[in-house]
C-alpha positions in Angstrom: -178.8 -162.0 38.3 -178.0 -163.5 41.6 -176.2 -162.0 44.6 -174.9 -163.5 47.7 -173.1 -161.8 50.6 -170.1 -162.4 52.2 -169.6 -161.2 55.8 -167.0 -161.0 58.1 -167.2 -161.5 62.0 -167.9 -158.8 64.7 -164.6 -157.6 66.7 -162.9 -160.7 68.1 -160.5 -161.5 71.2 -157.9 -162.1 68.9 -158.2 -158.7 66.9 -157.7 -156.7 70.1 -154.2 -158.4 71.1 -155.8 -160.6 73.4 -153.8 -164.1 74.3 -153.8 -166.7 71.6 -156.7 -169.6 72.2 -157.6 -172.1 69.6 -158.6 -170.5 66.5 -161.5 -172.2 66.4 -162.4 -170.8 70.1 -161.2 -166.9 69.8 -164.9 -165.3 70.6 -166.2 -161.7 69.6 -165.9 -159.1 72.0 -168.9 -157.2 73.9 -168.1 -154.8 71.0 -167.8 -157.4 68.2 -171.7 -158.3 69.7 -172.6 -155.1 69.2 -171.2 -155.1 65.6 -173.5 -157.8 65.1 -176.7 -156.4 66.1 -176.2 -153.1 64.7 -175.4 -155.0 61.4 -178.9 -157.0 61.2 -180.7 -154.2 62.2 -179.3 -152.4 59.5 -178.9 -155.4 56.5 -181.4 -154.3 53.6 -182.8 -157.5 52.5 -183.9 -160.8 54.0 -181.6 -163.8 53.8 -183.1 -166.9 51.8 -179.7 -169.4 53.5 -176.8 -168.4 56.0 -174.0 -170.1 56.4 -170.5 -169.8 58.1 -167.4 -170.8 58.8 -167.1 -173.3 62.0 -165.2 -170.6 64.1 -167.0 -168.9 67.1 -166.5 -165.9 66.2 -168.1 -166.3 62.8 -170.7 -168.3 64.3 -171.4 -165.9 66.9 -172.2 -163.1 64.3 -174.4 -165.7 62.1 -176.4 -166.4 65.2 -177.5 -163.0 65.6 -179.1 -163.2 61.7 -180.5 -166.7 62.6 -182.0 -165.8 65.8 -183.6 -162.6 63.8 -185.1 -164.2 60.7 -185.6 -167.7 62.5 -183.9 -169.1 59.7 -180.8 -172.1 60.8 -176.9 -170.9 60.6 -175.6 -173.8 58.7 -171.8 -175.1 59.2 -169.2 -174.5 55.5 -165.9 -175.9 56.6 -164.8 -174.5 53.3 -165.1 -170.9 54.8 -163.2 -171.1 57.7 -160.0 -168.5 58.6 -156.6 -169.5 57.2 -154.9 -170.9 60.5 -151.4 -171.0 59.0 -149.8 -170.7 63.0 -150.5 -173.6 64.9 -151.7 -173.3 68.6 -148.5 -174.8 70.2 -146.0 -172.0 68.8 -148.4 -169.4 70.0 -149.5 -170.7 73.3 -149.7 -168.0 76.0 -148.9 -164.9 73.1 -150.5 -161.7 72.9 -151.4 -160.1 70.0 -147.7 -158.5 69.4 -146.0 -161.6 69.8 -148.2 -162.9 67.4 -147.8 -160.6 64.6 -143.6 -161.1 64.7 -144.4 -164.8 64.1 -146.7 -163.8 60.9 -144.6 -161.5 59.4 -141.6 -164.5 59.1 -144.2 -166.8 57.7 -145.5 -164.0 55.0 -141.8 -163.9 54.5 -140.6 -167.2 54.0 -144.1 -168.8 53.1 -144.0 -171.7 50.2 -147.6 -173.0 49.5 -147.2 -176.5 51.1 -145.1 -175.0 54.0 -147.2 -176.1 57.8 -146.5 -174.4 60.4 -147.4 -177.6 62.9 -149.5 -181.0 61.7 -152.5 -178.9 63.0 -152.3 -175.6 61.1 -153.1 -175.2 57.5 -150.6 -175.1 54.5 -151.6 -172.5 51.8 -153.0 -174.8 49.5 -155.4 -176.1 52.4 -157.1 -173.1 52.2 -156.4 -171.9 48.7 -158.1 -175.1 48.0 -161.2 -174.2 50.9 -161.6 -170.9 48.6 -161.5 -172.7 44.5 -163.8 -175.4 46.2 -166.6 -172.5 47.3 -165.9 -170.8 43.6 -166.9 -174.1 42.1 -170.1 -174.7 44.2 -170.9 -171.0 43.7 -174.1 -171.9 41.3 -175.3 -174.3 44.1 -176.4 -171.4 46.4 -179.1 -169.6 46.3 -180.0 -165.7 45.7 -179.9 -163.9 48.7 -177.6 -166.5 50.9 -175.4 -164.7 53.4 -171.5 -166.1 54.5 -170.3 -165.1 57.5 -166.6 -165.6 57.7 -163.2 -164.1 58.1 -161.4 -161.0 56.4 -158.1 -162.6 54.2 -161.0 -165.6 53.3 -163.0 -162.9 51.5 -159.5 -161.4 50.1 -158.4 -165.2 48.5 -161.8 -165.5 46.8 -161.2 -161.8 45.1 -157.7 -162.7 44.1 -159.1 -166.1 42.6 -161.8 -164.5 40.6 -159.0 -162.2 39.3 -157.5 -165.2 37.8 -154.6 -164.5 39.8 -152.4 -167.5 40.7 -150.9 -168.7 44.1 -147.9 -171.5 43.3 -144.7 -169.9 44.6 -143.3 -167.9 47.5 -143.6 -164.6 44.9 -147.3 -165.6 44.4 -147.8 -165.5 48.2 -146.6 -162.1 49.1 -148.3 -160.4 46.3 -151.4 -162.3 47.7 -150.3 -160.9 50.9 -149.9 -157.3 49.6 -152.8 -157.2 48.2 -155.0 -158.6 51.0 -153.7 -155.6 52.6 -155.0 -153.2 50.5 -158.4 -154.3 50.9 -161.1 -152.7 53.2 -161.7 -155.6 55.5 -163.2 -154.2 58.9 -165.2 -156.6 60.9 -168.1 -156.7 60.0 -167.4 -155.3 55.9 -169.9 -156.7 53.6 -169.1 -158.2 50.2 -171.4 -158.7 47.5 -170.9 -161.4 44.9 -173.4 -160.7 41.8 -173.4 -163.7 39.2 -175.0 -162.6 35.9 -176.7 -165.7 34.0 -174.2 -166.3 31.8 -172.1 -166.7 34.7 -170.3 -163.3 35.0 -169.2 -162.8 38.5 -168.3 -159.6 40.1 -167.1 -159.0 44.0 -167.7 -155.3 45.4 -167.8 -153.9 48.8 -171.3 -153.2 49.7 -172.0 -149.8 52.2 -175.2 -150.0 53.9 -175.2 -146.5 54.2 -175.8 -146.5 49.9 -178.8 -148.9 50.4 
C-alpha cells in the first residue's frame, strides 16, 4: 500500500476578497502563514518528495515543509488552480465582483469555452488532473502535493469515473465540488493498494 497527500494552500489574498492580481501571484496571508506552520508542526509523518503547483500561494505553504525537513519543493505544472477568468476581465475587482463573474461562467460553461487566450478552458485543466492520475505510480510513498481546493475536488470526481464533456457535466462537477470539505489547508490522502485500488479520503490530524 502506498499513500500520498494532497494539500491545499494556507489562507490566500484572493480568499479574503482582496483585489484580483495574477493568479499565479495571489500570496497567503499572515494568517494563511500561520496555517502553514501550525500544519508541519502538526503533519504525522515525514515526507519522502513534495511537490506543488507553480502558484505562490501553494508554493509558499510547500516552502514551510521544505525549509523543515530540508528536503527541495519541486514545481508540477500539472497541479496548478483552474484559472478559468482571465486577468484582464478582473483587473482592479474585489472578491464580490469576482464571484458575479464565476457564477455566469459555472452557468454557461462548455468544456472548450476560454475566458481570454490566457485563462484555462475546462479541458486544460481536466486534462492537468487525468495527466497526474496517470503518472500516479511514478511517485513515491509518502510524497506530499500542495495545491488548490477545486484541483483536489477534479481528481475525486475522476477517480469516480465520473465524466466532464458537456455543459450538464460541468455543473454537477460544480455542485459537487461544493459539497466537499475544502478549507485551506484540508488534507487528502490518496492510498493505492498494489493491485492498483485507489481510494481518496479526508485525513484529520486530530485522528492521527
Amino acid at each position: 500500500m502506498k499513500s500520498i497527500y494532497l494539500i491545499r494552500h494556507g489562507q490566500s489574498t484572493a480568499n479574503i476578497g482582496g483585489k484580483s492580481l495574477p493568479d499565479i501571484e495571489i500570496p497567503l496571508t499572515v494568517a494563511g502563514q500561520k496555517q502553514a506552520q501550525q500544519l508541519v508542526e502538526k503533519f504525522p509523518t515525514s515526507p519522502s518528495k513534495i511537490y506543488s503547483s507553480e502558484l505562490l500561494r501553494a508554493k509558499q505553504t510547500a516552502q514551510v515543509f521544505a525549509d523543515l525537513y530540508q528536503i527541495p519543493s519541486e514545481t508540477l505544472t500539472i497541479l496548478n488552480e483552474f484559472s478559468y477568468l482571465g486577468f484582464e476581465h478582473i483587473c482592479g475587482m474585489d472578491g464580490q465582483e469576482r464571484r458575479e463573474l464565476a457564477q455566469l461562467y459555472w452557468k454557461n460553461a462548455t468544456i472548450e469555452y476560454r475566458d481570454h487566450p490566457d485563462s484555462d478552458c475546462f479541458k486544460d485543466f481536466l486534462d492537468r488532473v487525468d495527466l497526474f492520475i496517470e503518472r500516479i505510480d511514478t511517485f513515491h510513498d509518502n510524497s506530499l502535493f500542495f495545491g488548490h481546493g477545486i484541483w483536489i475536488a477534479l481528481l475525486a470526481w475522476r477517480l469516480l469515473g465520473c465524466p466532464i464533456e458537456t455543459t450538464l457535466d460541468i455543473k454537477a462537477f460544480r455542485q459537487f465540488e461544493t459539497s466537499l470539505p475544502l478549507d485551506n489547508t484540508v488534507i487528502y490522502k490518496l492510498s493505492i493498494s498494489q493491485d492498483g485500488v485507489k481510494q481518496l479520503q479526508k485525513f484529520d490530524l486530530l485522528s492521527q
